[in-house]
Residue, then its C-alpha position, 0 to 999 in steps of 0.5 A: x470499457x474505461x474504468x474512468x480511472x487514471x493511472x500514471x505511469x514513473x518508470x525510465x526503463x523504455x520497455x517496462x514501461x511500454x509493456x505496463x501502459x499498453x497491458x493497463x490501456x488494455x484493461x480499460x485505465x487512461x494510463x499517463x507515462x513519465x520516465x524521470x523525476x521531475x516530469x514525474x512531479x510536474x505530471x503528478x500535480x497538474x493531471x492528479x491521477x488516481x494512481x501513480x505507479x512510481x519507481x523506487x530508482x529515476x534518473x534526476x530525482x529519486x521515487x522517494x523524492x518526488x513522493x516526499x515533494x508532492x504530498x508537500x503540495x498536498x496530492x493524496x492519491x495513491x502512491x504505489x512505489x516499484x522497487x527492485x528489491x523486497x530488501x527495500x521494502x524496509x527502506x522504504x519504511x525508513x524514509x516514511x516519505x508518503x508511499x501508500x503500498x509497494x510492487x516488487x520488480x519484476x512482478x508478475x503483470x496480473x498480480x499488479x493488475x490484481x492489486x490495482x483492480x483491488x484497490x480500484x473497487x474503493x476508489x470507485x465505489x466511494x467518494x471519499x479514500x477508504x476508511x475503517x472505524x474500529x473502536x476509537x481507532x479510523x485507519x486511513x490506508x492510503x495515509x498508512x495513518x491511524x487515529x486514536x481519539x483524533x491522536x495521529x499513529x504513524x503505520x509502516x507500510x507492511x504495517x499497513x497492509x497488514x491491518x487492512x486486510x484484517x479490516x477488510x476480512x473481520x473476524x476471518x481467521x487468516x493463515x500465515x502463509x496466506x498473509x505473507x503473500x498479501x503482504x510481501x508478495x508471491x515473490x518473496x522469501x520472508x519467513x513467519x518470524x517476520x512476520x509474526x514480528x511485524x504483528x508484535x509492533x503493529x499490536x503496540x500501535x492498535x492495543x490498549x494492552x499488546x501483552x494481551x491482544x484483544x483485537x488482533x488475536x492468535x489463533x494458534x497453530x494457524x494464524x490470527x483473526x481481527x476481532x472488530x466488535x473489540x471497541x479499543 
């Protein structure tokens, strides 16, 4: 059954590329493919897909440039990059060129269809991107962008997912180990002084005073909980 949503797919190596359309038609995407940079674009702003999965390393214009150009141009969709490497991750931050999430390579086919069906329920189930109002705050995951009295915050990409899963579970208690794995992925090796660091800064963006957090609070010996009723 289509899910009505399109998806395109930026990746130069033939067989992964083969295997992630016919896998994504199977679970009902119009799925569009592209094996270089600049078709990539070309594709991007002619068909505005919903999704465009596109990867870190093309031949001719990078991921990071081609993301960089069309958010120029003003496409909003999702942007999620592959990379290789969890390491990049960072770098991917560094450039802030627009990337809505990341996938790690390899990764497991289920854990991306996972994701895209996750994000999928809230293109579909409303008209407009996904929006979270705490506070004076608006959190625009898809922009990993936040507003504090109509004020642009700029939020890494881990930053990001961070704080909109604690948007969509308010006031759940969420473990370390549970949020590292919807952070950095089942593949990965990060250890809870990264994240716990990831947390530090992202309380500098959301809190009136970091030094005594009263949205996102520590719950000791677990992990942290996202108190939404707090107005910021």
């Amino acid at each position: 059954m289509s899910k009505g949503v399109k998806i395109l797919i930026v990746e130069d190596d033939e067989n992964l590329r083969f295997l992630v359309v016919h896998r994504l038609q199977a679970e009902g995407y119009e799925v569009l493919e592209a094996a270089d940079g600049e078709i990539a674009e070309q594709t991007i702003m002619s068909a505005q897909p919903d999704i465009v999965l596109l990867d870190w390393m093309l031949p001719g214009k990078q991921g990071a440039e081609v993301c960089e150009n069309v958010r120029k141009q003003g496409f909003e969709n999702l942007v999620i990059m592959m990379t290789a490497k969890a390491q990049d991750v960072d770098k991917i931050d560094a450039y802030n060129f627009g990337a809505s999430d990341y996938v790690t390579k390899p990764f497991n086919m289920d854990v991306l269809v996972a994701m895209l069906d996750s994000k999928v329920k809230f293109i579909v189930n409303k008209d407009t991107s996904e929006i979270h109002r705490f506070g004076s705050m608006e959190h625009h995951p898809n922009i990993h962008t936040l507003f504090r009295n109509g004020k642009k915050i700029e939020l890494t990409i881990l930053e990001n997912r961070i704080l909109l899963y604690f948007l969509r579970h308010p006031g759940k208690v969420i473990n370390r180990d549970e949020l590292m794995m919807v952070v950095w992925g089942y593949n990965s090796d990060v250890n809870t002084r990264t994240l716990d660091m990831h947390i530090v800064r992202l309380r500098k963006k959301i809190e009136l005073n970091p030094d005594n957090p009263q949205l996102l609070q520590t719950v000791r010996g677990v992990g942290y909980r996202f108190n939404s009723s707090q107005t910021s």
